[in-house]
N, CA and C of each residue as an Amber inpcrd file, in Angstrom:
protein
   450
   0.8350000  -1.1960000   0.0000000   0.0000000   0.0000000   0.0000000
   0.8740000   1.2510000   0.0000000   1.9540000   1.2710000   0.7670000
   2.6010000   1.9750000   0.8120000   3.5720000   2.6300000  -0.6220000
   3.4070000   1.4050000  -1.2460000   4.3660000   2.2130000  -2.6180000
   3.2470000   2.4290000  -3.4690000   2.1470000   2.1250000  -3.5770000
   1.0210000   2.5320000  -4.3380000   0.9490000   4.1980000  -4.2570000
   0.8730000   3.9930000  -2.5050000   0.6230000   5.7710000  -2.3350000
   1.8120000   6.7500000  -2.8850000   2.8870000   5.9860000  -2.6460000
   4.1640000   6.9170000  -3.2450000   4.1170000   7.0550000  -4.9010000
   3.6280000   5.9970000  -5.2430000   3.5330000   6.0350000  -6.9550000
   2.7040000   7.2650000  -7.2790000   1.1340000   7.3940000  -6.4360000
  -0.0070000   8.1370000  -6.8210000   0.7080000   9.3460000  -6.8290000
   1.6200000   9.3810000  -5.6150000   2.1340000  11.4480000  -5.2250000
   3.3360000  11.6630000  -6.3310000   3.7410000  10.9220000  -6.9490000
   4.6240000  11.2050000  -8.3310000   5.8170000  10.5600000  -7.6460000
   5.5920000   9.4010000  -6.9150000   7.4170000   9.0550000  -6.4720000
   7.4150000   8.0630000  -7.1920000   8.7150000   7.3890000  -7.3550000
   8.7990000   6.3460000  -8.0970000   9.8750000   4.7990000  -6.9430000
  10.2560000   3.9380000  -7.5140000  10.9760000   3.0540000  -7.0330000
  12.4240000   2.9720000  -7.9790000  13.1900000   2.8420000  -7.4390000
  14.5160000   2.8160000  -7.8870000  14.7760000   1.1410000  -8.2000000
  15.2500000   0.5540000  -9.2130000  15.8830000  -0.8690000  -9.1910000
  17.0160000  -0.5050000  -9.5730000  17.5310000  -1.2590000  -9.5190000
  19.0350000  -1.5910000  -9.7870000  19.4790000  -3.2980000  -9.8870000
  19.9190000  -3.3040000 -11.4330000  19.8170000  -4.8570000 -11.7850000
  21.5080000  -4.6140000 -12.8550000  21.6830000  -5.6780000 -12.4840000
  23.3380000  -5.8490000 -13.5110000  22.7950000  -6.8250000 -14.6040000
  23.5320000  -6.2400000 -15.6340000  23.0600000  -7.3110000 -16.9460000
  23.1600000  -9.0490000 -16.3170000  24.3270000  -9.3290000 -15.7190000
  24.3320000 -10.6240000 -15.2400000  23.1640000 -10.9800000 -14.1570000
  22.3710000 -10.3530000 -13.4480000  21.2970000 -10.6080000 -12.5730000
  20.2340000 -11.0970000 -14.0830000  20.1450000 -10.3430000 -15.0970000
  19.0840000 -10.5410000 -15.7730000  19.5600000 -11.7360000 -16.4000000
  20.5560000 -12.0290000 -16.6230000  21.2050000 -13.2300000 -17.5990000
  20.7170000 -14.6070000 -16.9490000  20.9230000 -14.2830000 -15.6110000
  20.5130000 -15.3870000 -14.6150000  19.5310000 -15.7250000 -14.7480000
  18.6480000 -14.9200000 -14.6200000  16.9480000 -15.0260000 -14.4030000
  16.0890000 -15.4470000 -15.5700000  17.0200000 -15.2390000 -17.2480000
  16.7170000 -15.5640000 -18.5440000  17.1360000 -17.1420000 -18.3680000
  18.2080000 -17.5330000 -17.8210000  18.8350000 -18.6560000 -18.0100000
  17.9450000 -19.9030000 -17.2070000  17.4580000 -19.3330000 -15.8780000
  16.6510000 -19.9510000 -15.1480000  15.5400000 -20.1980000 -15.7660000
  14.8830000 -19.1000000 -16.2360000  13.1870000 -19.1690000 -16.5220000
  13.3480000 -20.6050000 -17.6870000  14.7160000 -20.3570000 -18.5950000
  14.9110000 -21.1180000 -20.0800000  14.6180000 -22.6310000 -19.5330000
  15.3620000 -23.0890000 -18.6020000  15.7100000 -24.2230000 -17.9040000
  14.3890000 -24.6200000 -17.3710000  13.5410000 -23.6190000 -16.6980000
  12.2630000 -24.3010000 -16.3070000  11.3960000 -24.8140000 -17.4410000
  11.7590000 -23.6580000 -18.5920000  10.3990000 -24.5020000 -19.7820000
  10.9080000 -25.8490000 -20.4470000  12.1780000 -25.5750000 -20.3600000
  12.9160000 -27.0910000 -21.3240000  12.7970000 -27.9740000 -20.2680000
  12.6740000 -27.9070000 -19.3550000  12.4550000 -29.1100000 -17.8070000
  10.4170000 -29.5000000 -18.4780000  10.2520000 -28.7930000 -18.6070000
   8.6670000 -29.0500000 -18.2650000   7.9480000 -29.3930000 -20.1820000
   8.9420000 -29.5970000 -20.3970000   8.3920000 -29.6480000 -22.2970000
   7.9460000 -31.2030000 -22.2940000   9.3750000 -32.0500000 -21.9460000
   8.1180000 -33.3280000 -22.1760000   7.1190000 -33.7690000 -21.5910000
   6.7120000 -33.1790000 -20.2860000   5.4710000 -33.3050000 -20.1160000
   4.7830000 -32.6760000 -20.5020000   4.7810000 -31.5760000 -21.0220000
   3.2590000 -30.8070000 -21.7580000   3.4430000 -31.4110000 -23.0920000
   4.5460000 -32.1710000 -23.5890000   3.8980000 -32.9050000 -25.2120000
   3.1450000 -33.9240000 -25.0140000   3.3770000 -34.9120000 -23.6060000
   2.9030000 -36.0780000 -23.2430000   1.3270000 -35.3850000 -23.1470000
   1.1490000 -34.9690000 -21.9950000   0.0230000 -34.4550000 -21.9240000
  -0.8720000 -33.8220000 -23.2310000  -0.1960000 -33.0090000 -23.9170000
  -0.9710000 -32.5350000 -24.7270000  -1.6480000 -34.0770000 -26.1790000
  -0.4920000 -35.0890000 -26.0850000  -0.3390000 -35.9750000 -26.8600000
  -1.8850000 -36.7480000 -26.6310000  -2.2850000 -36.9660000 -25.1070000
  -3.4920000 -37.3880000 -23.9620000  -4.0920000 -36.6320000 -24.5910000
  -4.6370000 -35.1810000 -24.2260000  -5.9870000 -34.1090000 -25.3000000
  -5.9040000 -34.8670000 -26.6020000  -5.2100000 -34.8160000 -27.2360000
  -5.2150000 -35.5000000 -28.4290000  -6.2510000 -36.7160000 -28.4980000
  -5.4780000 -37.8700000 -28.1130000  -6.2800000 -38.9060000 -28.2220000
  -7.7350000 -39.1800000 -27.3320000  -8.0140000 -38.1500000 -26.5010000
  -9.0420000 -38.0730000 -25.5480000  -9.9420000 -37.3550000 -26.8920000
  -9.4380000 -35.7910000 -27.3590000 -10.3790000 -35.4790000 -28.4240000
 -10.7690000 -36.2860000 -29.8460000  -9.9620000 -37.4760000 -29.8990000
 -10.3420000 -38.4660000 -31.2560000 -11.3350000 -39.1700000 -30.6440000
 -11.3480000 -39.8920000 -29.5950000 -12.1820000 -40.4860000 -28.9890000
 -13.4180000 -39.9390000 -28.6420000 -13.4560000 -38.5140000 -27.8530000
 -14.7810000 -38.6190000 -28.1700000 -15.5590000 -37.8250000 -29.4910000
 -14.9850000 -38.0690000 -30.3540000 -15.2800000 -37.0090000 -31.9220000
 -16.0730000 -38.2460000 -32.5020000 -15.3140000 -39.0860000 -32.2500000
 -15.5390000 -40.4330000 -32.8400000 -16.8130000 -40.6630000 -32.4520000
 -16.9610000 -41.1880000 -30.5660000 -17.9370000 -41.8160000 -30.6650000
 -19.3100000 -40.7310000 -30.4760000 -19.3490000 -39.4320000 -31.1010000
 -20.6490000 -38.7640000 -31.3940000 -20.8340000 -39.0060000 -33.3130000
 -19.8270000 -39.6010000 -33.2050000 -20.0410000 -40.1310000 -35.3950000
 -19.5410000 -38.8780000 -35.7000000 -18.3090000 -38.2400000 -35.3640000
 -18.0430000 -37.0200000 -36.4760000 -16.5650000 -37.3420000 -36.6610000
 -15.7940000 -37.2420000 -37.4950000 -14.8120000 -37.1930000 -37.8530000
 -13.8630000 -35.5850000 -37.4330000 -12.8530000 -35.4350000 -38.0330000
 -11.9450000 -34.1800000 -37.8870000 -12.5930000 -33.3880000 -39.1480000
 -12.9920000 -34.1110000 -40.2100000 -13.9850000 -33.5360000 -41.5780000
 -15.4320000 -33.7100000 -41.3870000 -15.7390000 -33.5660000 -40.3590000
 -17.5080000 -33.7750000 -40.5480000 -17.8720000 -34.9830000 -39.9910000
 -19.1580000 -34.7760000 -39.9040000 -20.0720000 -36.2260000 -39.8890000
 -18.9430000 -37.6450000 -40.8950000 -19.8920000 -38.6260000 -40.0640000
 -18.8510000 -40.1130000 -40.9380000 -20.0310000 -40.4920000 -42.0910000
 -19.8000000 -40.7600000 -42.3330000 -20.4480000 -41.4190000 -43.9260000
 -21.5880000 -42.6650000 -43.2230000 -22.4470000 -43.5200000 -43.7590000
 -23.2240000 -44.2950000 -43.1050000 -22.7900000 -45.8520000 -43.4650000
 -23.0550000 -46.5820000 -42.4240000 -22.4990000 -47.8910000 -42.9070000
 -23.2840000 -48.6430000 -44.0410000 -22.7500000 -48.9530000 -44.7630000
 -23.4640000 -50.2630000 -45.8190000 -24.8520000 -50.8680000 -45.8820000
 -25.3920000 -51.0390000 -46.2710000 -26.9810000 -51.5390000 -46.1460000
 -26.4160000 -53.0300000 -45.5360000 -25.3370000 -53.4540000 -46.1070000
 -25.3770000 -54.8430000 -45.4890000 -24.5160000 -54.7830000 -44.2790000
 -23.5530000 -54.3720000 -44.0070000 -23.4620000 -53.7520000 -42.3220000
 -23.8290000 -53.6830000 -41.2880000 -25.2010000 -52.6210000 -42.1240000
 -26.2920000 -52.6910000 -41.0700000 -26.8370000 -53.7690000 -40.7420000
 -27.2510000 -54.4360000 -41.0060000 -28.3520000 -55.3930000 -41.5000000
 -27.0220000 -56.3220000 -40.4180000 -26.0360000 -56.7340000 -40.5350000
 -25.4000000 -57.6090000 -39.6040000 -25.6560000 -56.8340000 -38.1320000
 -25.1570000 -55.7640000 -38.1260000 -25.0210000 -55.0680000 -36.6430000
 -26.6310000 -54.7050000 -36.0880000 -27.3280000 -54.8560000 -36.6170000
 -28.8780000 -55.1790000 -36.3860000 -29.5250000 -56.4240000 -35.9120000
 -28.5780000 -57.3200000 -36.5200000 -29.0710000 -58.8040000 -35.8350000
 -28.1760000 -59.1630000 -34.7730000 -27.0340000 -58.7370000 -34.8940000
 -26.2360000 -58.8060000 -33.3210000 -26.6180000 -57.7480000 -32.3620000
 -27.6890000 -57.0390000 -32.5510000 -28.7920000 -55.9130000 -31.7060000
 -27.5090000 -54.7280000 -31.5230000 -26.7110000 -54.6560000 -32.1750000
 -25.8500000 -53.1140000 -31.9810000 -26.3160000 -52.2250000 -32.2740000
 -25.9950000 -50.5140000 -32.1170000 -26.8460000 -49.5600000 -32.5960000
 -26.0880000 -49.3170000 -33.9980000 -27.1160000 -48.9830000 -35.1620000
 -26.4180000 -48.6100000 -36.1380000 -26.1800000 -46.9970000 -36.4860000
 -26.8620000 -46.3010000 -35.6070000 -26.9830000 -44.9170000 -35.5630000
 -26.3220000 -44.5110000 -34.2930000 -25.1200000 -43.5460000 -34.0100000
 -24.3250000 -42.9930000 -35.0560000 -23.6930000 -43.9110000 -35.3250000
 -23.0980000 -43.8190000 -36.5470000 -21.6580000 -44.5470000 -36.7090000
 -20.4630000 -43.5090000 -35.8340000 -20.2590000 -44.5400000 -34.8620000
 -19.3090000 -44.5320000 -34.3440000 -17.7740000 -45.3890000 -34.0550000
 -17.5850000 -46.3880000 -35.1640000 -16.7280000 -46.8680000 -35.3740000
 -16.3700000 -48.1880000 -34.0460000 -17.3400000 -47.8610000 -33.8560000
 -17.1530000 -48.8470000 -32.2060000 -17.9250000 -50.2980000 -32.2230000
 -17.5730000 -51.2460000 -32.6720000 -18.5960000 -52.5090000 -32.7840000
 -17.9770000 -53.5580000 -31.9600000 -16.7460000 -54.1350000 -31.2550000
 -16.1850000 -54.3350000 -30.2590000 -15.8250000 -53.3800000 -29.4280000
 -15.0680000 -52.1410000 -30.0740000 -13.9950000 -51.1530000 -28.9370000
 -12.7330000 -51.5820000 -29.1050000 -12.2510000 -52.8040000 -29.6990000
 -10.6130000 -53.1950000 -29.6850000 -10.0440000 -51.9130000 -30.3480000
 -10.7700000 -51.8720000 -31.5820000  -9.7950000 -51.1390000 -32.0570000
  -9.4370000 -49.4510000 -31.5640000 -10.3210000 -48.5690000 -30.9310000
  -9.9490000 -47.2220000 -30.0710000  -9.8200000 -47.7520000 -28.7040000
  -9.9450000 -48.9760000 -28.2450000  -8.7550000 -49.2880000 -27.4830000
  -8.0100000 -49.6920000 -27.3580000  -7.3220000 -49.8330000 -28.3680000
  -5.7700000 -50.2120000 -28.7150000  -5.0950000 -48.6740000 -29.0220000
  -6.0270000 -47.4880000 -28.8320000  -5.1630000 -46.5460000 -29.1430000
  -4.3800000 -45.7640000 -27.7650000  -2.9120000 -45.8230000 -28.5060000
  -2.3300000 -45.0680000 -27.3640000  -1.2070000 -44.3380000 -27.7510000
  -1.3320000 -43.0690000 -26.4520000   0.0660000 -42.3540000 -26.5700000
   1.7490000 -42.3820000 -25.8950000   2.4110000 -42.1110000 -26.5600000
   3.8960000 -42.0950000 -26.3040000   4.7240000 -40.7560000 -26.9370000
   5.3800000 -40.4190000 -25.9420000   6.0950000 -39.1900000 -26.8760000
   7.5680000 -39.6500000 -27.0720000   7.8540000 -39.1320000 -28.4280000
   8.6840000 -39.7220000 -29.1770000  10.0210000 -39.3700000 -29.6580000
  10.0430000 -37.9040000 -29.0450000  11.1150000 -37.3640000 -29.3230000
  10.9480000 -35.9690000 -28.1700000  12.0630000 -35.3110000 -27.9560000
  11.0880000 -33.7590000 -26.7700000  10.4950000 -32.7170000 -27.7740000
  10.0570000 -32.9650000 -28.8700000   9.4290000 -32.5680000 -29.9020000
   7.7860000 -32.7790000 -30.0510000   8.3580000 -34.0260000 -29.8220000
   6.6970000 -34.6020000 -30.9090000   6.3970000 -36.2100000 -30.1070000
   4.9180000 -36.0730000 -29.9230000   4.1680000 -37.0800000 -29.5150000
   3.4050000 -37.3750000 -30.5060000   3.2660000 -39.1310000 -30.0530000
   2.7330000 -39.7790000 -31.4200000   1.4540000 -40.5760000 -30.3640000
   0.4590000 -40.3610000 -31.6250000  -1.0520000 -41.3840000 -31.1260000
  -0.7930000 -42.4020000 -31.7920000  -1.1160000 -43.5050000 -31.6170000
  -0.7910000 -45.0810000 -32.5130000  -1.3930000 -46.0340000 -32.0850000
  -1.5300000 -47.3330000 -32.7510000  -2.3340000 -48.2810000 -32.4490000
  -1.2580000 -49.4990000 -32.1560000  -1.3500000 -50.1310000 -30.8360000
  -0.4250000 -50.7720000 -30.4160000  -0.6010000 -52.5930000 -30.5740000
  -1.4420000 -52.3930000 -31.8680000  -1.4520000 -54.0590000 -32.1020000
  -1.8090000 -53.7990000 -33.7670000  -1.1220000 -54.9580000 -34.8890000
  -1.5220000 -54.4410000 -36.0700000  -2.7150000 -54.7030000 -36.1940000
  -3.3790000 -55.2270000 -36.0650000  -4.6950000 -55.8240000 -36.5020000
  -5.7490000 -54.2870000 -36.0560000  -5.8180000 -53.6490000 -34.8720000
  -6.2240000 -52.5140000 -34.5530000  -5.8380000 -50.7100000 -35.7010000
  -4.1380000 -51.3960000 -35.9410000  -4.0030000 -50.4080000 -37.1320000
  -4.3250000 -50.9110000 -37.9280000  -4.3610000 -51.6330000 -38.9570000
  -5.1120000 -51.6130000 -39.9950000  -6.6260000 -51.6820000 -40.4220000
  -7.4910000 -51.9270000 -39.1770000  -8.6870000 -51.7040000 -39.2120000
  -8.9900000 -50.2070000 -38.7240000  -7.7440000 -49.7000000 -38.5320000
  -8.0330000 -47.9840000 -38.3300000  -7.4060000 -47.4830000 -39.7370000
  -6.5970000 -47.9950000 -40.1030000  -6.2360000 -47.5830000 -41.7850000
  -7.5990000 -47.0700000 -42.7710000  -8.1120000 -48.8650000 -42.6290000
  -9.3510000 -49.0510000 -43.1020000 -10.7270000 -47.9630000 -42.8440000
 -11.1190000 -47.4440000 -41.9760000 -12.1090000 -46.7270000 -41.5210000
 -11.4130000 -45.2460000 -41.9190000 -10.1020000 -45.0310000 -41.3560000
  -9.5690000 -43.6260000 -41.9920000  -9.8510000 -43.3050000 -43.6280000
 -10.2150000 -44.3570000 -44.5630000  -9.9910000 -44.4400000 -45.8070000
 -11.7560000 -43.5890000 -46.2680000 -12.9000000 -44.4380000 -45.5850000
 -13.4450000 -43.9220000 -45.3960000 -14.3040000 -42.7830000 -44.5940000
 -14.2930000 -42.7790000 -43.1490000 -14.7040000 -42.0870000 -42.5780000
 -13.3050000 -41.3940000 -41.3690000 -12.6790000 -40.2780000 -42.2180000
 -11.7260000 -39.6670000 -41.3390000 -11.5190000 -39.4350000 -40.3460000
 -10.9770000 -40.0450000 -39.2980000 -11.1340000 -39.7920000 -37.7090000
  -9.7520000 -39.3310000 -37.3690000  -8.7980000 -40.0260000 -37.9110000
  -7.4230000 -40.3050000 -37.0820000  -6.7280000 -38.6860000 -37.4390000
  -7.2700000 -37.5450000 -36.7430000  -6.1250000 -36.4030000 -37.2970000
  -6.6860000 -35.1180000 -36.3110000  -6.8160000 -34.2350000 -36.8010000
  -7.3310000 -33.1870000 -36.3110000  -7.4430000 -32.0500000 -37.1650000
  -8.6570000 -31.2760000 -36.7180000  -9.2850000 -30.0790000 -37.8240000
  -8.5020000 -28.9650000 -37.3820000  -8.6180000 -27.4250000 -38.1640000
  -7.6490000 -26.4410000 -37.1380000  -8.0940000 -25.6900000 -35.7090000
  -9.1520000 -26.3300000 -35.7320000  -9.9900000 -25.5350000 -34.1620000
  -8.9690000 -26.6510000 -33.0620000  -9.0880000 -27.8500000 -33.6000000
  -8.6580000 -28.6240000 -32.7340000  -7.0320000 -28.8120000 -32.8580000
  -6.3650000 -28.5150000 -33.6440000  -4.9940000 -28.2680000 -33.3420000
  -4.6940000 -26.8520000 -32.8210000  -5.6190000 -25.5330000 -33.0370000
  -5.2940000 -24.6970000 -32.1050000  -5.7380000 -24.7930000 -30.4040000
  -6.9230000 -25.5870000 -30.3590000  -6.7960000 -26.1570000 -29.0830000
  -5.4980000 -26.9800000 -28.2760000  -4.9940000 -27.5730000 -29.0370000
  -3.9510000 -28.1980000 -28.7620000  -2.4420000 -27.3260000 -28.4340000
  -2.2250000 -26.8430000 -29.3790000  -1.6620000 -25.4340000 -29.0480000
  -1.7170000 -24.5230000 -27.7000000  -2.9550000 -24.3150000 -27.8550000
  -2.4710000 -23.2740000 -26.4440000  -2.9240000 -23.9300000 -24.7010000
  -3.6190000 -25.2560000 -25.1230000  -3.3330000 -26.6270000 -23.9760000
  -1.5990000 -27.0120000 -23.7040000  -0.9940000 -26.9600000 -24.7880000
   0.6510000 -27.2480000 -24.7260000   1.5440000 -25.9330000 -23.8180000
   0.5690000 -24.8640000 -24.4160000   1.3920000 -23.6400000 -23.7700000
   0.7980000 -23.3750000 -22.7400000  -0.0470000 -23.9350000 -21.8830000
  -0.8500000 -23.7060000 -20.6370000  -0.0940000 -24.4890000 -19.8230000
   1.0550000 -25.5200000 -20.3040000   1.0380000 -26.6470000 -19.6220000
   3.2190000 -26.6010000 -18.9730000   3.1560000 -25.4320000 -19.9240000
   4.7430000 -24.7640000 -19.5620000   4.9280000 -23.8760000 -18.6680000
C-alpha cells in the first residue's frame, strides 16, 4: 500500500539490476520450460487422443459427420442388436482401445495403435470415414493446452 501511495504522489521506485542478474533469471526461466516440455507434449499428446475419442464416438470425424455404414453392415449389426446410428466406429472397442500415446522425441508425440490388426482396421475406416487427425480448431486447441502446460 505503501508504494502505491508513493507512486499516486509522483514518487517512483529505484531498481538496480546488472546485466548478469538478468542473464541469470533468462537462463533460469529457459531451464524451467525445457524441464517441463516433455510433459506438456505427453500431456498434450493425452488431449489429443481423448479429443479423437470422443469425436468419434458422437459419429463425427476431424472432416464432418462419418459417412453411413453399408446396407449390409447394417443389417449384420442389427441382428447382433448393436446400434447402427451414429456410426461410431465402435462394434467391439478393440480397435480405439488399442489406441495409445507415447512421446517420441522432446518434440513430438505420437497417437498409434499398439497391435496391427487394430491399425489396420483404423487404416481401413480412416480411408473412409476420417477420424485419425485433427481439424484447425482442434490443433489450435492443442496449441495453447501445450502452452498452458509450460
Amino acid at each position: 500500500m505503501a508504494i502505491a501511495g508513493a507512486l499516486a504522489r509522483g514518487l517512483g521506485i529505484k531498481l538496480l539490476t546488472k546485466p548478469k542478474d538478468v542473464q541469470k533469471v533468462a537462463n533460469k526461466a529457459q531451464k524451467e520450460v525445457t524441464k517441463d516440455i516433455p510433459r506438456a507434449i505427453l500431456r498434450t499428446g493425452l488431449l489429443g487422443q481423448q479429443i479423437i475419442k470422443q469425436r468419434t464416438a458422437k459419429g463425427v470425424g476431424f472432416g464432418g459427420g462419418f459417412k453411413g455404414y453399408s446396407p449390409q453392415y447394417m443389417a449384420a449389426l442389427s441382428q447382433q442388436g448393436k446400434p447402427t446410428s451414429p456410426v461410431d466406429l465402435f462394434n467391439t472397442g478393440q480397435m480405439l482401445r488399442s489406441m495409445q500415446v507415447r512421446r517420441r522425441d522432446n518434440r513430438t508425440a505420437e497417437i498409434y495403435f499398439d497391435n496391427k490388426e487394430a491399425a489396420e482396421k483404423a487404416a481401413m475406416n480412416n480411408k473412409t470415414r476420417p477420424f485419425f487427425g485433427f481439424n484447425r480448431n482442434e490443433e489450435s486447441r492443442l496449441g495453447d493446452y501445450f502452452r498452458k502446460q509450460l
